[in-house]
VMD Tcl script that draws the C-alpha trace (Angstrom):
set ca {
  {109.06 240.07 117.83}
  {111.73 242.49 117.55}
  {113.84 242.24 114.69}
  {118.01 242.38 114.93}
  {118.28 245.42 113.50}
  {115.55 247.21 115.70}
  {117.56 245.89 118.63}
  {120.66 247.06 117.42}
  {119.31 250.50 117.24}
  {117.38 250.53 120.12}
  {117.73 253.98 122.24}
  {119.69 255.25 119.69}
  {118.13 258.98 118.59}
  {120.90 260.50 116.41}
  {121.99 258.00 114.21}
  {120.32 258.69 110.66}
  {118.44 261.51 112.17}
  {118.46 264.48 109.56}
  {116.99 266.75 112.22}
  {120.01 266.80 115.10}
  {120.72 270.33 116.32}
  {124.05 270.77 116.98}
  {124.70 272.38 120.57}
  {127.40 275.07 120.41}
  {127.79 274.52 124.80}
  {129.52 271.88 126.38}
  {127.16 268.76 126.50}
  {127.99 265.27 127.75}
  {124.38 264.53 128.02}
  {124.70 264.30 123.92}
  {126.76 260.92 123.95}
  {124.92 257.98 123.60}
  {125.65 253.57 123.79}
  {125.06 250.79 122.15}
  {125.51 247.09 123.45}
  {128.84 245.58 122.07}
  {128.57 242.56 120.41}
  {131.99 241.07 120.84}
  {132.56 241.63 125.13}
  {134.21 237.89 125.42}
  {137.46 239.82 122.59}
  {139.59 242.66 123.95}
  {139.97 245.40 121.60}
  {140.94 248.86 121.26}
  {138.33 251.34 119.08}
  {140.33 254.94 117.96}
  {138.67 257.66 117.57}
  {140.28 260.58 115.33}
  {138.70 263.95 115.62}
  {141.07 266.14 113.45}
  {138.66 269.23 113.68}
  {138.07 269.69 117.45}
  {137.54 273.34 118.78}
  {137.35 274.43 122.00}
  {138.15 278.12 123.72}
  {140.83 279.49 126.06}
  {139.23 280.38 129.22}
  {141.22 284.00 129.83}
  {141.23 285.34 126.13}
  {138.25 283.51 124.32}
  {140.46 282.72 121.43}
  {139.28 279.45 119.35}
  {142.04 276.72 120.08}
  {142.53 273.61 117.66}
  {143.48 270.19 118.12}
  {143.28 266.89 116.65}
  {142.19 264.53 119.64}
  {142.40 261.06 119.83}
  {140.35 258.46 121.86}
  {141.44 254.76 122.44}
  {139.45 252.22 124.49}
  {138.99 248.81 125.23}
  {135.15 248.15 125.78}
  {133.46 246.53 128.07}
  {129.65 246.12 127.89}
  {128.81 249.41 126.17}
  {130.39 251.25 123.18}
  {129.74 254.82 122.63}
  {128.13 255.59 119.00}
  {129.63 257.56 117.01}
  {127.37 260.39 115.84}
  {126.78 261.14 119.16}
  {130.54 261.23 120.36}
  {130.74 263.70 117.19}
  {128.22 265.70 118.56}
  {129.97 266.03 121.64}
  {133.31 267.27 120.98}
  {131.17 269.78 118.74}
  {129.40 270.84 121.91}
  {132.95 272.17 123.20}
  {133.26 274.90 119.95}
  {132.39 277.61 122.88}
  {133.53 275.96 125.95}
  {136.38 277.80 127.67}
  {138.86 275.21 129.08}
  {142.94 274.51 129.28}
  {143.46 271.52 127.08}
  {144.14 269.40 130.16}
  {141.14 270.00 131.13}
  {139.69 269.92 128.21}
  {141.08 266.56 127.36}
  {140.63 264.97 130.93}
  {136.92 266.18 131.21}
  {136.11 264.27 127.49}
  {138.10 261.18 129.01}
  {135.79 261.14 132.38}
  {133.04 261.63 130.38}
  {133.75 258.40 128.39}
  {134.34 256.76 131.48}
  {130.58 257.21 133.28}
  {129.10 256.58 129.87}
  {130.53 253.22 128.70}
  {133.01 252.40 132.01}
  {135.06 250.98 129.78}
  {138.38 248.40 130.88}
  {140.71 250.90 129.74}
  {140.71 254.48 127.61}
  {142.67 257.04 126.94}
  {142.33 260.45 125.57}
  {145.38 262.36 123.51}
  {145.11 265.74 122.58}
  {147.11 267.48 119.73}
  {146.68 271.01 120.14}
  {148.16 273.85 116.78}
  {150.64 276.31 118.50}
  {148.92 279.27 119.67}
  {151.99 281.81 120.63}
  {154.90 279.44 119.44}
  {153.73 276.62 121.45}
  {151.90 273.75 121.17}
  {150.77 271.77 124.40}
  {149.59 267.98 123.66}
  {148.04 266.72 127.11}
  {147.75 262.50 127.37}
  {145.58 261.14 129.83}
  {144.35 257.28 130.71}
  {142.68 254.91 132.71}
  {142.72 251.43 133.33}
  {139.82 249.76 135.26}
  {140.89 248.98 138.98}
  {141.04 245.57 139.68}
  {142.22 244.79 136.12}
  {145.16 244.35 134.01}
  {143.99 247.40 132.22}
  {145.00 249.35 135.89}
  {148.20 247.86 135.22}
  {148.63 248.94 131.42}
  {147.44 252.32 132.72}
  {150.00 252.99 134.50}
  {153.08 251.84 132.13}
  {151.64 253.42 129.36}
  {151.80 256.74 131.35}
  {154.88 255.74 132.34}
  {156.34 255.17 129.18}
  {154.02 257.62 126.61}
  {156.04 260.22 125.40}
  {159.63 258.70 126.02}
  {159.87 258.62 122.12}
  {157.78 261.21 120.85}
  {157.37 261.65 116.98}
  {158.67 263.79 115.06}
  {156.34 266.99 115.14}
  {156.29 268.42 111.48}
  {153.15 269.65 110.46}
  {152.79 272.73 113.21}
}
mol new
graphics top color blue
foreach p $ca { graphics top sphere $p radius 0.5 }
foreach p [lrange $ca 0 end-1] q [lrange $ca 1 end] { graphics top cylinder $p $q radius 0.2 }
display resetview
């Protein structure tokens, strides 16, 4: 009989493992689920990833941002070490941040289809300016579709007060 715990961790290879190697190349095949426990609540997880690095496409320079990932789940959550170990996997990708940002977002969205996510990127100035896309999605058919589109709608009508770049 299998106990909780083994179910919990069940087809999970990176949590706890001392060995991972961390892939310097774009790899979405890196990001791994678990079952969530709580699917009758809706909830938003946040993800904060203050140290992501990715590379501009025309001049190889290292970009920086601090991205953050919001989602309501559905059945599956995606675990953390391996979300960790893809963002890493972008260190030498070359991409705009849109793209950048809207890539990890579909990503997240064939792994876990989740009722609603979206994906903010904070990017340092690189030539006087910094760019900080926003994407979403809610899940057609849904409320979340709905949410989707007002919080587009309304996301940066009051931005904050940008201090630190």
């Amino acid at each position: 009989m299998m106990k909780n715990r083994d179910r919990e961790i069940e087809g999970l290879s990176l949590l706890g493992n001392q060995e991972v190697k961390y892939n310097y190349d774009y790899n979405p095949k890196v990001l791994e689920t678990f079952e969530n426990k709580n699917q009758e609540n809706e909830y938003f997880v946040k993800f904060n990833c203050p140290e992501f690095t990715s590379l501009c496409p025309i001049t190889g320079q290292p970009d920086f941002a601090t991205i953050y990932i919001s989602y309501v789940p559905s059945v599956y959550m995606v675990e953390s070490k391996s979300l960790k170990l893809y963002l890493f996997s972008y260190r030498n990708h070359g991409g705009f941040h849109e793209d950048c940002v809207n890539t990890i977002m579909k990503d997240l969205i064939k792994l876990m289809d989740p009722k609603y996510i979206e994906v903010w990127g904070k990017f340092t100035p690189r030539g006087g300016i910094s760019i900080d896309p926003y994407c979403n999605y809610g899940k057609e058919g849904t409320d979340w579709q709905d949410t989707a589109k007002q919080r587009l709608h309304m996301h940066d009508l009051n931005p904050e007060k940008v201090d630190n770049r």
